[in-house]
VEXTIKE-58368 format. One record per atom (N, C-alpha, C): z, y, x; atom name. Coordinates in steps of 0.2 Angstrom, whole numbers. Example, Ala and Ser with C-alpha at 12.3 -4.5 7.8 and 13.67 -1.06 7.14 Angstrom:
<sites>
39, -28, 66, N
39, -22, 62, CA
39, -16, 66, C
35, -11, 64, N
36, -5, 68, CA
39, 0, 64, C
</sites>
This chain:
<sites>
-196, -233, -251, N
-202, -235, -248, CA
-202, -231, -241, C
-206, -234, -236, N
-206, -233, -230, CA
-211, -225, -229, C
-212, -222, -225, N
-217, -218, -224, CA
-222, -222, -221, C
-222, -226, -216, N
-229, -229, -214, CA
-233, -233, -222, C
-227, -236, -228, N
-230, -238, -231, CA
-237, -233, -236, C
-233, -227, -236, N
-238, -223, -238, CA
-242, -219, -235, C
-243, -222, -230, N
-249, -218, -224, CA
-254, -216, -227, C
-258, -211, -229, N
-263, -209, -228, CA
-269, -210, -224, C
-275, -215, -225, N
-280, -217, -219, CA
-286, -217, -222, C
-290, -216, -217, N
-298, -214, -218, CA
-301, -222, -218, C
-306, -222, -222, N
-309, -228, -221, CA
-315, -227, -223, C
-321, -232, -222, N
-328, -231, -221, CA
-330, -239, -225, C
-334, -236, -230, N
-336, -243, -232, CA
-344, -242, -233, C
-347, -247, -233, N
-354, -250, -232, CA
-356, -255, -240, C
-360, -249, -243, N
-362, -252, -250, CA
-371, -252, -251, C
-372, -261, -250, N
-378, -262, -252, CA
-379, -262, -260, C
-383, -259, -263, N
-386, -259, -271, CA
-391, -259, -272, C
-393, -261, -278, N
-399, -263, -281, CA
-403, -254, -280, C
-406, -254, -276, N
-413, -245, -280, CA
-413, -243, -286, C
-408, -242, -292, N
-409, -240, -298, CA
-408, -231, -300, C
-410, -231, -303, N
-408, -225, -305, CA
-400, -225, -307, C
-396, -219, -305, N
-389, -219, -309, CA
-385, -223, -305, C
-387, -227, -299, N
-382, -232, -297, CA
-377, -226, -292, C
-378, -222, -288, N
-375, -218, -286, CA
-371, -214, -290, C
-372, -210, -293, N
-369, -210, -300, CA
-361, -213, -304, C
-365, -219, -305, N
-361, -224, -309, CA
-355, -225, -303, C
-357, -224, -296, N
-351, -226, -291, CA
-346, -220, -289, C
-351, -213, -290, N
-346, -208, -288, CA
-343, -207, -294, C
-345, -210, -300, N
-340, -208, -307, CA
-334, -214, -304, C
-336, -220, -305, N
-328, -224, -303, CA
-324, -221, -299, C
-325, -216, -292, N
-319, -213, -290, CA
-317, -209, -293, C
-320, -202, -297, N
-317, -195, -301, CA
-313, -201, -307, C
-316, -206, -312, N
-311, -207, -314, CA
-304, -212, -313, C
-305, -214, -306, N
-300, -219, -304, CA
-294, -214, -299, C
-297, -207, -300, N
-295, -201, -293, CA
-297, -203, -287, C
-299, -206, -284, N
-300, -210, -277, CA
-305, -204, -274, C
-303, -201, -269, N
-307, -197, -265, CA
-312, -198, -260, C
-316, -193, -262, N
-323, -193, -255, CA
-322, -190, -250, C
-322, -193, -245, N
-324, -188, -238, CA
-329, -185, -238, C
-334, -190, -238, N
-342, -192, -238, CA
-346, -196, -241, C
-351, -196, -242, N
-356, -199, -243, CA
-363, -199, -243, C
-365, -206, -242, N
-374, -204, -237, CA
-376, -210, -242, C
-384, -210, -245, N
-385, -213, -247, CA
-394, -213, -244, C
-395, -220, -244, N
-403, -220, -242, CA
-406, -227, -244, C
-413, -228, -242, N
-416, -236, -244, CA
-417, -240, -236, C
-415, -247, -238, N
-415, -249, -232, CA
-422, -252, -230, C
-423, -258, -227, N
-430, -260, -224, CA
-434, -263, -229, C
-429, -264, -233, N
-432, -266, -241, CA
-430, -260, -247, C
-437, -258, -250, N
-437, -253, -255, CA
-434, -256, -261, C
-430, -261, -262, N
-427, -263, -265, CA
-421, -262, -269, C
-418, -261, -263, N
-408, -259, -258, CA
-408, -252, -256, C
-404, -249, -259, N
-401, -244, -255, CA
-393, -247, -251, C
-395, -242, -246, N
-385, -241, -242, CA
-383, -235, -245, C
-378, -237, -246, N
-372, -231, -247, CA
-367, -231, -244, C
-365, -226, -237, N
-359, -226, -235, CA
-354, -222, -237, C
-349, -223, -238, N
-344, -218, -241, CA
-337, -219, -238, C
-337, -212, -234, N
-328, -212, -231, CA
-323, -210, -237, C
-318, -211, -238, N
-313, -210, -240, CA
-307, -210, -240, C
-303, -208, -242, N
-294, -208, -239, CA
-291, -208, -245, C
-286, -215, -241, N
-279, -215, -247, CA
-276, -221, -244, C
-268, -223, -246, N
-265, -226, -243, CA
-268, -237, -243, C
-263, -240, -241, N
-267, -247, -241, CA
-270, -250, -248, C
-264, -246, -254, N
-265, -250, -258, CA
-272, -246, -262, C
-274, -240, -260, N
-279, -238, -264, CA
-287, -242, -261, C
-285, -241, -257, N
-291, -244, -251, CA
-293, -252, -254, C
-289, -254, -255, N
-289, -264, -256, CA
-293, -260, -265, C
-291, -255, -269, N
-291, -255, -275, CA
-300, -251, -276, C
-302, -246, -272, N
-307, -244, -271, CA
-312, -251, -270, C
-310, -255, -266, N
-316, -262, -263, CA
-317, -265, -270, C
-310, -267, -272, N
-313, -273, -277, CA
-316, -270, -286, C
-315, -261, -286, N
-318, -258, -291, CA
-325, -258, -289, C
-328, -255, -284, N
-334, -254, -283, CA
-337, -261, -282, C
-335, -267, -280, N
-337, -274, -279, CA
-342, -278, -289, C
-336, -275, -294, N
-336, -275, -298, CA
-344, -272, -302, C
-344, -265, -301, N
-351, -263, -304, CA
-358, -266, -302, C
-362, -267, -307, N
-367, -272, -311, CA
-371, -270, -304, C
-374, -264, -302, N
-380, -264, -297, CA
-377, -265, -288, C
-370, -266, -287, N
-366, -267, -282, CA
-369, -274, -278, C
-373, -274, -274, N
-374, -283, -271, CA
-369, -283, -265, C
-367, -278, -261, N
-362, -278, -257, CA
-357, -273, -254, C
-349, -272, -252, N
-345, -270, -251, CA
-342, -273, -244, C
-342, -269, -238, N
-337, -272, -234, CA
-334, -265, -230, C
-328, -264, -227, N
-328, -258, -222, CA
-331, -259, -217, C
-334, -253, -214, N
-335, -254, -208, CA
-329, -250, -203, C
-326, -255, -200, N
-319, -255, -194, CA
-323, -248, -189, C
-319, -245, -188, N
-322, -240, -181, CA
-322, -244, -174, C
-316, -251, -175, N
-317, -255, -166, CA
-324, -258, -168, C
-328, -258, -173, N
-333, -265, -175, CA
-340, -260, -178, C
-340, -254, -177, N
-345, -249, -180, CA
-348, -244, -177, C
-354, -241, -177, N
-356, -234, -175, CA
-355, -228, -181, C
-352, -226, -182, N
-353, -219, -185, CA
-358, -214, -182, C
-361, -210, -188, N
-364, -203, -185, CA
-364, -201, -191, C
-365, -193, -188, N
-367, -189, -195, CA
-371, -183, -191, C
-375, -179, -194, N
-380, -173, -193, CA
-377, -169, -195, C
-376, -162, -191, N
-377, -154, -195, CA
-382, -152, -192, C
-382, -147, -197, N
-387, -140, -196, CA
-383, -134, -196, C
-383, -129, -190, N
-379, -126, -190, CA
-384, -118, -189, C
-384, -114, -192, N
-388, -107, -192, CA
-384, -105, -189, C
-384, -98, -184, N
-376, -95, -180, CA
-381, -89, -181, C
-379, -83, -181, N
-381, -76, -180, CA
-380, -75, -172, C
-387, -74, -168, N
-387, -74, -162, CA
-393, -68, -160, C
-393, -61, -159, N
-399, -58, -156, CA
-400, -61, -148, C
-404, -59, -146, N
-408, -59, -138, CA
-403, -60, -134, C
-398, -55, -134, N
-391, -54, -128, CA
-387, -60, -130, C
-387, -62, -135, N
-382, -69, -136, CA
-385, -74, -134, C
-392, -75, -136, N
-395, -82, -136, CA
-393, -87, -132, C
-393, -84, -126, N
-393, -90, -119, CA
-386, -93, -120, C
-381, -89, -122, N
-374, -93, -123, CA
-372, -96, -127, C
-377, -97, -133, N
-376, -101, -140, CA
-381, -107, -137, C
-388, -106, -133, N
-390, -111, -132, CA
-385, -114, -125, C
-382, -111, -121, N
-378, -114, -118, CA
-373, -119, -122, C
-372, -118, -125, N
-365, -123, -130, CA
-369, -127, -134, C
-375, -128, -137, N
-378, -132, -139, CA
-380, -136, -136, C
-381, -135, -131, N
-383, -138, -120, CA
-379, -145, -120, C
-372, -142, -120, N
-365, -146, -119, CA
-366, -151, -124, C
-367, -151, -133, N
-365, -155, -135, CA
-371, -159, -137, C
-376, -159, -133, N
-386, -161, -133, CA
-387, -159, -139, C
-385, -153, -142, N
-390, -150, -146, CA
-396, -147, -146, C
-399, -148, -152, N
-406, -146, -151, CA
-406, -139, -155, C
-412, -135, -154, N
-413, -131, -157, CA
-418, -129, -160, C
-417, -131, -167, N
-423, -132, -171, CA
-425, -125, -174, C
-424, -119, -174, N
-429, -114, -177, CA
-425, -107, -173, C
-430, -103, -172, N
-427, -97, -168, CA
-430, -91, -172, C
-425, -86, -174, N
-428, -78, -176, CA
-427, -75, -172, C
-430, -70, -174, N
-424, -62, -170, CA
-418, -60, -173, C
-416, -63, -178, N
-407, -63, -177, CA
-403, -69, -176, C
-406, -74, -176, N
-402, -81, -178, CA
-405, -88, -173, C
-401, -91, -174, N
-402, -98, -169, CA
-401, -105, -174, C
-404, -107, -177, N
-402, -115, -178, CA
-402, -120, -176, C
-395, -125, -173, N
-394, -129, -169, CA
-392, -134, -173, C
-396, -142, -171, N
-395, -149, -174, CA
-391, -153, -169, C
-382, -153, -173, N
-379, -159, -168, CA
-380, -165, -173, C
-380, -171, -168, N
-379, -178, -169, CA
-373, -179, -167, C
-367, -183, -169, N
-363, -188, -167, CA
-358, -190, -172, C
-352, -190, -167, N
-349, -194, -172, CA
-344, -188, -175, C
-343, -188, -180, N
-337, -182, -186, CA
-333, -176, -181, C
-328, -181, -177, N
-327, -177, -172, CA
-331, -173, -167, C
-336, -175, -164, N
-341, -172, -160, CA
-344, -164, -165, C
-346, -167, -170, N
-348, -161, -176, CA
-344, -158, -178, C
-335, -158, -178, N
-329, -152, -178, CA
-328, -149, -172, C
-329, -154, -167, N
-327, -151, -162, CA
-332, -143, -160, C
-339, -144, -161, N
-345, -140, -159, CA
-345, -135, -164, C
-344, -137, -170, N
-344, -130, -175, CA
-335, -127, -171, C
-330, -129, -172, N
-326, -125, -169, CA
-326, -121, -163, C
-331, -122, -158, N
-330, -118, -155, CA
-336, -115, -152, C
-342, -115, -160, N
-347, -109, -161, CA
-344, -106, -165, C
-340, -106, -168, N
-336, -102, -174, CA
-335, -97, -171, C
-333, -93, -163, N
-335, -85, -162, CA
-339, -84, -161, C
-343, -87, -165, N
-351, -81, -167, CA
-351, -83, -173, C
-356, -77, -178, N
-356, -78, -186, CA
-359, -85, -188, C
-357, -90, -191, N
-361, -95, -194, CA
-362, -92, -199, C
-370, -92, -201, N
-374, -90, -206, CA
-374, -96, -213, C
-375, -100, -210, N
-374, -107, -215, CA
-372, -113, -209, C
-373, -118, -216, N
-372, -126, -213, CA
-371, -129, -217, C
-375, -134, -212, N
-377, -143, -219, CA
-374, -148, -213, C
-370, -151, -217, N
-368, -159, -216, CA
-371, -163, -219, C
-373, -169, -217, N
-375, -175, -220, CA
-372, -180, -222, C
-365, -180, -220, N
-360, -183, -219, CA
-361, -191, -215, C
-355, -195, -216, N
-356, -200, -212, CA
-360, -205, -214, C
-363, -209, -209, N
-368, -214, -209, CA
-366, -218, -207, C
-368, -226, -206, N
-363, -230, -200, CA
-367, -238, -201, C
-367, -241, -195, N
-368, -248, -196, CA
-363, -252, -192, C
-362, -260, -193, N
-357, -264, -189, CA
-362, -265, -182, C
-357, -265, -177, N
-359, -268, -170, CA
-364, -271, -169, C
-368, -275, -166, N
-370, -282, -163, CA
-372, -287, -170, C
-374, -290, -172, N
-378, -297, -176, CA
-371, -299, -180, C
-365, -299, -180, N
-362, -303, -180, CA
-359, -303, -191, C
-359, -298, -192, N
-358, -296, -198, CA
-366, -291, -203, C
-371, -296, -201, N
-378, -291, -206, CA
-377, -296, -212, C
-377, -291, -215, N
-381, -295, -221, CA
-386, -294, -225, C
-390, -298, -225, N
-397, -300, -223, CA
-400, -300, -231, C
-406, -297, -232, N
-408, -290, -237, CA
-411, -297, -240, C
-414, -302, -237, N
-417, -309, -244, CA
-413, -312, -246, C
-406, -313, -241, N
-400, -318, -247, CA
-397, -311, -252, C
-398, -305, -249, N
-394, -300, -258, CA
-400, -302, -262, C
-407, -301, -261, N
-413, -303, -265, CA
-412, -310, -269, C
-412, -315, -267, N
-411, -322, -270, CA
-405, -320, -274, C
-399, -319, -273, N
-393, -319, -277, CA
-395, -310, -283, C
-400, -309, -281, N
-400, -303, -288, CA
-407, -306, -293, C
-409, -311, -290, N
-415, -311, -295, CA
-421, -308, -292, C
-423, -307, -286, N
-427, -301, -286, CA
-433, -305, -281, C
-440, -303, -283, N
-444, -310, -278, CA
-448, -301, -276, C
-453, -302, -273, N
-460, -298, -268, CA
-462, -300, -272, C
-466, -305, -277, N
-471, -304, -282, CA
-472, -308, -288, C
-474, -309, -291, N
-476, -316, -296, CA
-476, -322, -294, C
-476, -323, -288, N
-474, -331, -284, CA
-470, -331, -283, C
-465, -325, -280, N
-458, -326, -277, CA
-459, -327, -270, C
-465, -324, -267, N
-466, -324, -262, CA
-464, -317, -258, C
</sites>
C-alpha cells in the first residue's frame, strides 16, 4: 500500500439529531467501540428545540472516514450526516484562557490579546482572562505564544462550524416531516 493511501486526515462532520436524551452518548459510544477518534466535539439545539447539532472533528485515513459517515447515519435519533468541506465551511471554536499576569505584565498580555481581537473577560490582582474566537489554528497559534506567561487554566469548546451560502441547508421541517414530529395536535 501506498503511504498517501493511508494518509491520516482531519475531517469535520455536521450531525442533526432528534433532542433526546442519550443521543450524544449513543454517538460518542459508536466511536470508543468502533475506535474512531475524536478531535472534538460541540453539541447544541438549533432554531427548532427539537434538533440538536453535533459537530464532530475527527482523524483517520479515507477508509475510516467513508466508515464513521455511514455508522453514525445508521443510529435511530441521527436525521442527518454530511461533512462540512473547509473550501465549503466556516469553522470556529472558543477558549478561555486565565494567564498569571500582576500590574507590570498586564499591558503585554493585553497587548497580545489586542493582536488576536481578544477580549478580556475578568481581571484580579494576579491574573488576566482572555476570550479568543476563531478558527483552531488562530486558538494554537495564541495560546502558543501566551505560553511565556503561566497559563493558570483553559477551556476549549472545540469546533463548531456551518456550510457557506444557501446552497447545502438543511431545512429543520423536511428533518421534522421525515421524523414524524408535528408543533402540535394539528401538525401545525
Amino acid at each position: 500500500m501506498s503511504t498517501s493511501e493511508n494518509k491520516k486526515e482531519f475531517k469535520v462532520f455536521q450531525i442533526l439529531v432528534d433532542n433526546n436524551s442519550g443521543v450524544l452518548s449513543r454517538i460518542a459510544g459508536l466511536f470508543s467501540r468502533r475506535g474512531y477518534n475524536i478531535e472534538s466535539i460541540t453539541a447544541g439545539v438549533t432554531a427548532d428545540p427539537n434538533i440538536t447539532r453535533i459537530t464532530i472533528m475527527t482523524s483517520g485515513d479515507d477508509d475510516i472516514m467513508e466508515q464513521i459517515e455511514k455508522q453514525v447515519s445508521k443510529l435511530v435519533d441521527v436525521r442527518d450526516i454530511h461533512e462540512l468541506k473547509p473550501e465549503e465551511s466556516v469553522y470556529r471554536e472558543l477558549a478561555m484562557i486565565k494567564v498569571r499576569a500582576d500590574a507590570s505584565q498586564r499591558e503585554n498580555v493585553i497587548a497580545l490579546a489586542n493582536i488576536f481581537r481578544g477580549n478580556i473577560i475578568d481581571v484580579s490582582n494576579e491574573s488576566l482572562m482572555i476570550e479568543i474566537t476563531g478558527n483552531s489554528g488562530k486558538v494554537d497559534a495564541f495560546i502558543r505564544l501566551i505560553s511565556g506567561y503561566e497559563i493558570l487554566e483553559l477551556a476549549r469548546t472545540g469546533v463548531a462550524g456551518l456550510g457557506r451560502g444557501t446552497k447545502n441547508i438543511i431545512y429543520i421541517n423536511d428533518l421534522r416531516l421525515g421524523a414524524g414530529i408535528s408543533d402540535g395536535p394539528d401538525g401545525e
